[in-house]
C-alpha positions as semicolon CSV with decimal commas, in nm:
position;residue;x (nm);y (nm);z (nm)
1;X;0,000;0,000;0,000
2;X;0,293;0,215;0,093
3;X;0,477;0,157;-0,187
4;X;0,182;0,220;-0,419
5;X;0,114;0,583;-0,236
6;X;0,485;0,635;-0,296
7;X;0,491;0,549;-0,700
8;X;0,208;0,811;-0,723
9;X;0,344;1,103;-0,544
10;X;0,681;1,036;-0,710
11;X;0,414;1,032;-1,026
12;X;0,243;1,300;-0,955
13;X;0,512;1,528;-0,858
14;X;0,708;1,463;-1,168
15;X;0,388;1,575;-1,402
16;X;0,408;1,921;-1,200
17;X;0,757;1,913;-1,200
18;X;0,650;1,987;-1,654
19;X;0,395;2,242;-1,592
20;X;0,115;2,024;-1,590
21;X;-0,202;2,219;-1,406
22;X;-0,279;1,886;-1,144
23;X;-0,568;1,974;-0,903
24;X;-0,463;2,041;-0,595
25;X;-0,111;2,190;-0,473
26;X;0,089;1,896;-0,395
27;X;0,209;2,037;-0,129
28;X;0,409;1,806;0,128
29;X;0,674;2,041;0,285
30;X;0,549;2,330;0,506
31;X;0,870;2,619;0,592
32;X;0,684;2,711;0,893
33;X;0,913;2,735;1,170
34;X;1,212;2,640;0,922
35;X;1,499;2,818;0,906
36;X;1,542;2,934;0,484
37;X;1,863;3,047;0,365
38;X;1,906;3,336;0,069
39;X;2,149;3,466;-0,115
40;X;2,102;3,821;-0,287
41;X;1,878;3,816;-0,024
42;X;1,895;4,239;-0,016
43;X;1,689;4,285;-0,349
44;X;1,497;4,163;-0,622
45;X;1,421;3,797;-0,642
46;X;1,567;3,730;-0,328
47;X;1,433;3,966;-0,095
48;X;1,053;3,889;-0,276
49;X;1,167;3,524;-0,215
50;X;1,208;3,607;0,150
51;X;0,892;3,806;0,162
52;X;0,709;3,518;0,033
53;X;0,857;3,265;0,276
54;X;0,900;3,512;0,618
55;X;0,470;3,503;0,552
56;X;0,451;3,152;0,480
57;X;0,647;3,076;0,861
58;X;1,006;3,068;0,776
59;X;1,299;3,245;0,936
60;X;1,522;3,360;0,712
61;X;1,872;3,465;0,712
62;X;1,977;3,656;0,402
63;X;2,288;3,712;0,236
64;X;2,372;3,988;0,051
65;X;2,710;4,195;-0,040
66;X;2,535;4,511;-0,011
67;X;2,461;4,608;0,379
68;X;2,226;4,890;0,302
69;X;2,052;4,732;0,068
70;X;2,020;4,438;0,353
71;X;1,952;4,677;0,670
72;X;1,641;4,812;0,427
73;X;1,516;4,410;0,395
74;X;1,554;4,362;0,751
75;X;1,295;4,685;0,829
76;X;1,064;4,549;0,562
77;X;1,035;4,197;0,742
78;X;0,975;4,380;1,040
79;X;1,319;4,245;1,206
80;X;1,143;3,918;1,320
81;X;1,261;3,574;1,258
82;X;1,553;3,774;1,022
83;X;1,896;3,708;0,997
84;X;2,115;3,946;0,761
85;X;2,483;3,861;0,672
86;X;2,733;4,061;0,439
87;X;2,870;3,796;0,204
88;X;3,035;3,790;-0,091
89;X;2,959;3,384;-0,300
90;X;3,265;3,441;-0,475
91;X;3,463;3,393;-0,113
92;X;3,453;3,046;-0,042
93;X;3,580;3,048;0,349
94;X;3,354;3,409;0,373
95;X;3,043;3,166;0,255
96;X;3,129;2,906;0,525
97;X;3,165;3,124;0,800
98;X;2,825;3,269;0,701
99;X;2,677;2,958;0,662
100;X;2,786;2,851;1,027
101;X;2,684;3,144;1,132
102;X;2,331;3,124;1,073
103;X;2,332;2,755;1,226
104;X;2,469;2,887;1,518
105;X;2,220;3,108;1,578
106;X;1,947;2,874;1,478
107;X;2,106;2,589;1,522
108;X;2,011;2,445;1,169
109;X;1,950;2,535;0,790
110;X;1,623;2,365;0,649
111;X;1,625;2,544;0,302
112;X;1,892;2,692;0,079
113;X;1,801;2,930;-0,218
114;X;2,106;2,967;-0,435
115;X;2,015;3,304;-0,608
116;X;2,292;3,510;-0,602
117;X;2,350;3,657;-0,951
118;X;2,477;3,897;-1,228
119;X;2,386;3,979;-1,615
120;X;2,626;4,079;-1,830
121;X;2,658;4,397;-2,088
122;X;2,590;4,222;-2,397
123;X;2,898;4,130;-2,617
124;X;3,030;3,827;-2,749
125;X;3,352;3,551;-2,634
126;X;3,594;3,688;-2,916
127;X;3,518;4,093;-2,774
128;X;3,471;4,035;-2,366
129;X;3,700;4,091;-2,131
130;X;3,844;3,738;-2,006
131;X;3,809;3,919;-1,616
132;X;3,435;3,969;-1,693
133;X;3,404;3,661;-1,830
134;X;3,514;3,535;-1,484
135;X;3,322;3,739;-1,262
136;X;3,007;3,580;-1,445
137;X;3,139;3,257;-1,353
138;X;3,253;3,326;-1,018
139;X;2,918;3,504;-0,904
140;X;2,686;3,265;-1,091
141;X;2,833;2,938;-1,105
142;X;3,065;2,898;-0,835
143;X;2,898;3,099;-0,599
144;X;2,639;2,841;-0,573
145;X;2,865;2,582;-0,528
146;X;2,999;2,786;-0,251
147;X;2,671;2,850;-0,162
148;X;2,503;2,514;-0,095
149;X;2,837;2,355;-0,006
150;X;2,873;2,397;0,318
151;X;2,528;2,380;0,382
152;X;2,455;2,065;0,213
153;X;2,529;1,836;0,579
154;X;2,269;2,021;0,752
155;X;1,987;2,023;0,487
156;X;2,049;1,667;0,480
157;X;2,017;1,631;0,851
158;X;1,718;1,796;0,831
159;X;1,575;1,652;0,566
160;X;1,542;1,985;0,374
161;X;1,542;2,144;0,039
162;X;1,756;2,339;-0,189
163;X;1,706;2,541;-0,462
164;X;1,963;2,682;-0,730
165;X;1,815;2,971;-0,997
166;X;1,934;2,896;-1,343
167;X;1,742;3,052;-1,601
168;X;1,609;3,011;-1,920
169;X;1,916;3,175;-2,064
170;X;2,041;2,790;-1,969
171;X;1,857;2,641;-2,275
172;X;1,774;2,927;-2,536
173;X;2,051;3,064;-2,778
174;X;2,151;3,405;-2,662
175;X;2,264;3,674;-2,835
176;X;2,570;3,837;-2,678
177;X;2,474;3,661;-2,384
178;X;2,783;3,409;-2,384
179;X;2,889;3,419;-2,054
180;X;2,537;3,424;-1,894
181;X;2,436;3,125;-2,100
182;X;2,718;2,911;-2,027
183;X;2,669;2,994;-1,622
184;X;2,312;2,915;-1,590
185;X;2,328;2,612;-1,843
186;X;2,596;2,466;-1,552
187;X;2,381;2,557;-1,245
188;X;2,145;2,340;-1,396
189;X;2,326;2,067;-1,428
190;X;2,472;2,136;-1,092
191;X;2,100;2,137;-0,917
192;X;1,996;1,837;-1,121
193;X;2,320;1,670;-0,997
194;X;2,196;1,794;-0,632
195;X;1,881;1,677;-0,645
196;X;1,993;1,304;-0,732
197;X;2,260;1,321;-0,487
198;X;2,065;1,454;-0,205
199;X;1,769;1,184;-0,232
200;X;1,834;0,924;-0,079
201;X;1,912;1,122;0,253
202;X;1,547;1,240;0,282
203;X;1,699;1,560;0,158
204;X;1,574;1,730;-0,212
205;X;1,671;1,953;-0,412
206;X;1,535;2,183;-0,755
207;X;1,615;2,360;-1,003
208;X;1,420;2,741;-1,058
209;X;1,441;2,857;-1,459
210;X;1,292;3,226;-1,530
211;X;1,244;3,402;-1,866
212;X;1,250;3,796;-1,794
213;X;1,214;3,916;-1,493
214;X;1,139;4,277;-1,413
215;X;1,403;4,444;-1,200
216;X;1,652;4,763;-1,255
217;X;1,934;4,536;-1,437
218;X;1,679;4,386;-1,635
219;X;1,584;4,701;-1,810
220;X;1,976;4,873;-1,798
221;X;2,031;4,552;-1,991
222;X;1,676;4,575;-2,270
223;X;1,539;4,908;-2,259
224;X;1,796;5,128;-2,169
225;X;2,083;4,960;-2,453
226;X;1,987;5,013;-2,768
227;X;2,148;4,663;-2,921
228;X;1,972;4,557;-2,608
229;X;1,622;4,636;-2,714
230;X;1,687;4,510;-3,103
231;X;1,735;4,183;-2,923
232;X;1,463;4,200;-2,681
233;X;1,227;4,282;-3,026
234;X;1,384;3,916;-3,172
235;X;1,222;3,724;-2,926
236;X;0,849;3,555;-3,002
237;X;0,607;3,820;-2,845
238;X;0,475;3,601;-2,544
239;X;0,868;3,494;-2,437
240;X;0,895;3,876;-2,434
241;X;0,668;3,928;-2,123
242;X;0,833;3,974;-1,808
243;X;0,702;3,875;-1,450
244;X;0,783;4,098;-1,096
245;X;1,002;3,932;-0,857
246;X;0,696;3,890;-0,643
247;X;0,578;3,643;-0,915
248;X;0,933;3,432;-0,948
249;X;0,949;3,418;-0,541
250;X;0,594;3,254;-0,572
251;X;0,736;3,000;-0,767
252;X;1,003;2,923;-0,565
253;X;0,807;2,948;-0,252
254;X;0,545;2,669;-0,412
255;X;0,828;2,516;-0,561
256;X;1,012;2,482;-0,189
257;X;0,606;2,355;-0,075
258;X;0,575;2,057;-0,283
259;X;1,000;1,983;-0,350
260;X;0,956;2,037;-0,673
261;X;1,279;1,912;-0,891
262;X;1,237;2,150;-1,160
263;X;1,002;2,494;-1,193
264;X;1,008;2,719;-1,442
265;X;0,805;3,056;-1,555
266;X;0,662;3,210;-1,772
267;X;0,411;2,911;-1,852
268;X;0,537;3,034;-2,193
269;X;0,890;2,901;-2,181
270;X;0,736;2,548;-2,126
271;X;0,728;2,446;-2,479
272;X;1,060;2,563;-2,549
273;X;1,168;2,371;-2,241
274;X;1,039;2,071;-2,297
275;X;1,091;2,054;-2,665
276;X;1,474;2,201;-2,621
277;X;1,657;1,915;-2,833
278;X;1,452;1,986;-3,138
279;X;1,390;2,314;-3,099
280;X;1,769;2,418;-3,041
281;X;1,861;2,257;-3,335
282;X;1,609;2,439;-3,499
283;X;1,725;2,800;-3,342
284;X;2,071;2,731;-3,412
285;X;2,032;2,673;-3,769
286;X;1,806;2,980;-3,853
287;X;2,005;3,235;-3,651
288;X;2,369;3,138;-3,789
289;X;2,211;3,169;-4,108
290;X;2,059;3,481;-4,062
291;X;2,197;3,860;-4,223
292;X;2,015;4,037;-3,896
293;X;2,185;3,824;-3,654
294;X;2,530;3,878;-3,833
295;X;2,489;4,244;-3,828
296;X;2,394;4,297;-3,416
297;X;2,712;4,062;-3,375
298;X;2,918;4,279;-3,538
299;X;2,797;4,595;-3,401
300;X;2,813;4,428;-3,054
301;X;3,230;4,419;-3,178
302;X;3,252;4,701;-3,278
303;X;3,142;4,831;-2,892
304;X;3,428;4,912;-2,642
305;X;3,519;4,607;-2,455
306;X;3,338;4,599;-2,120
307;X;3,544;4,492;-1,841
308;X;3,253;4,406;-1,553
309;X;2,970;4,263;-1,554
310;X;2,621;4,486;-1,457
311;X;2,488;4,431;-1,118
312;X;2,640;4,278;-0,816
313;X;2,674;4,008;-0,618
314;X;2,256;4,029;-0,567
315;X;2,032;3,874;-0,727
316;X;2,037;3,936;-1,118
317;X;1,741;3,924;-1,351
318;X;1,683;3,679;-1,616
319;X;1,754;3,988;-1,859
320;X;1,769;3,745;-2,178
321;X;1,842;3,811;-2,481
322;X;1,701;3,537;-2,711
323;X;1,671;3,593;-3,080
């Protein structure tokens, strides 16, 4: 009997898990009185993530390399059950001692949200500058591993959850968006790695994906670059529309509810998603053939080379740019 309840939630989970609209929520893991985790927890997806889950029960401890940015979440959440830390995820032994220092406050970690992130200024491999390139990598990639790393023993021991925020930028073709691509495509594969990892402990794990989200980089990156807003105009009109943070953090907050191993939004992304080895192949072909494409690459080279990458440490928007 057991068994058979088991094969169904596993079942059931996994058709939510693609976007499918099962009744109910499937909800199995309540944060009340959990102790959540966030990185870029000062703004943007990370701060509405903590919003969403400080209401919901949870304590949560955010991280955050800006403190002013993190004394103005701690006033918002009304300075109950809050925890903010200055952190930097490129430091790896600054990331443990935060890490340790929330469980000794606490005295455990439940959740981990691996959000910490920046977009770049568009430009291509053969015109960045390799230092940028790295400072995508170190914030978005390796910061998560330094993220959940030394976390990972207690959300096992508590039987917890973690997610990492990849992006859609991790399976659609990206115009100047080289480094960005390449970063989320590998915090996908490290969540799914995670998630298989962590499962037989009790523990799980997920992986978020967003199209565009709304925030300040987002539209330095679209609205306010020209080259920026041709690329934007490439994209199919309903991959265009872009959802608050407040949305994305009720994804993740559901997502965090029923342990979901993969979430994604816009609904509109889901075909593309799902459909990625065909439809890649597809994109791929059209857009290296294509006299439009050719021309925003070269103007993107003939740009000054840009040395850092827009944003901080915080949480970065899914500012795509998909032909």
């Amino acid at each position: 009997m057991m068994a058979t309840f088991r094969t169904r939630s596993t079942i059931a989970r996994t058709l939510r898990d693609l976007g499918l609209p099962l009744p109910g929520r499937g909800a199995e893991y309540n944060v009340a009185g959990k102790v959540v985790l966030i990185t870029g927890g000062g703004d943007g997806i990370g701060l509405a993530s903590a919003r969403a889950l400080h209401a919901r029960g949870a304590t949560v401890a955010l991280l955050d390399v800006n403190q002013s940015s993190l004394a103005a979440a701690e006033f918002a959440l009304g300075r109950r059950r809050v925890l903010t830390l200055v952190a930097d995820v490129r430091d790896r032994p600054g990331m443990d001692s935060a890490v340790h220092a929330v469980i000794e406050r606490y005295g455990r970690i439940d959740v981990v949200i691996a959000n910490a992130g920046v977009t770049p200024s568009p430009s291509t491999l053969r015109q960045i500058d390799p230092a940028g390139f790295d400072r995508v990598i170190d914030i978005n990639l390796t910061g998560v591993f330094n993220t959940v790393h030394p976390a990972i023993d207690e959300v096992i021991a508590r039987r917890g959850h973690i997610v990492v925020v990849s992006s859609a930028a991790a399976f659609a073709p990206g115009l100047g968006g080289a480094s960005y691509m390449i970063s989320k495509a590998a915090v996908e594969q490290l969540g799914r790695a995670l998630r298989l990892e962590l499962a037989g402990y009790g523990a799980s794990a997920g992986v978020a994906y967003f199209g565009m989200v709304d925030t300040q980089l987002a539209r330095a990156t679209l609205d306010d670059d020209e080259i920026g807003r041709r690329l934007d105009a490439r994209l199919p009109r309903p991959l265009r529309r872009r959802i608050s943070p407040e949305d994305a953090a009720r994804v993740i907050a559901d997502a965090i509810a029923r342990r979901a191993g993969r979430t994604l939004a816009p609904a509109a992304w889901q075909p593309w998603a799902l459909g990625r080895g065909l439809v890649n192949v597809l994109a791929d072909g059209y857009l290296a053939a294509d006299a439009e494409c050719h021309q925003l690459i070269r103007e993107l080279e003939e740009r000054p080379i840009t040395t850092h990458a827009s944003g901080s440490t915080t949480a970065g928007p899914d500012a795509r740019r998909t032909p």
